[in-house]
C-alpha positions in Angstrom: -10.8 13.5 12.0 -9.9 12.4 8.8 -7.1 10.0 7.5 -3.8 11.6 6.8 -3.0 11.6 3.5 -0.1 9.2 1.6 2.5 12.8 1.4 2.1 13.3 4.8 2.6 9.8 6.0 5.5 9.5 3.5 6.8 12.7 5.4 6.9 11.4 8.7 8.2 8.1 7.8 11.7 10.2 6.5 11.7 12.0 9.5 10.9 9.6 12.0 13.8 7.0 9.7 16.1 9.6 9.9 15.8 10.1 13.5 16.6 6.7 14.2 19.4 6.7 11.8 20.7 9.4 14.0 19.8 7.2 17.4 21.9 4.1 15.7 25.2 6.2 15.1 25.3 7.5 18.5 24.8 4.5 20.2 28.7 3.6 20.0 29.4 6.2 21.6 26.9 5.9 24.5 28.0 4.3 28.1 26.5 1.5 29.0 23.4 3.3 30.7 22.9 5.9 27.9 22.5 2.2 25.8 19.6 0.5 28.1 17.3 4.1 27.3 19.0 4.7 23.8 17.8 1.0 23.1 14.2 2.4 24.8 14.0 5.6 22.4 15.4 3.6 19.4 12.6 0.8 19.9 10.1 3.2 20.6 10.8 4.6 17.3 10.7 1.1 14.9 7.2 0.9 16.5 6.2 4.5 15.6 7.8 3.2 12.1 5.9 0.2 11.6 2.6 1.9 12.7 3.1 4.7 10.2 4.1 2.4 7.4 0.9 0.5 8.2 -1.2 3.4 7.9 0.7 3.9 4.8 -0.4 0.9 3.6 -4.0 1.7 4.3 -4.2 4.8 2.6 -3.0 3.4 -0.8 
């Protein structure tokens, strides 16, 4: 397999931003337990971030 290219990885780094974006302005409205796995899902997603910006990285 080879390595995705810089347009795709710029792609999902939008997306996968803009899904955490999302995550951050509904956690106010969240109750107390929808925080603890919104915190989950929201941290899952800054690793996904930092891995993809890595691979970024890599590929310039």
């Amino acid at each position: 397999m080879t390595a995705p290219d810089a347009t795709k990885l710029l792609h999902d780094l939008k997306s996968k931003c803009a899904s955490l974006k999302s995550a951050a302005e509904l956690y106010k409205d969240c109750s107390p337990a929808e925080k603890k796995e919104m915190l989950a899902l929201m941290t899952a997603a800054a690793d996904e971030i930092a891995g993809t910006v890595s691979a970024l990285a890599k590929a310039s």
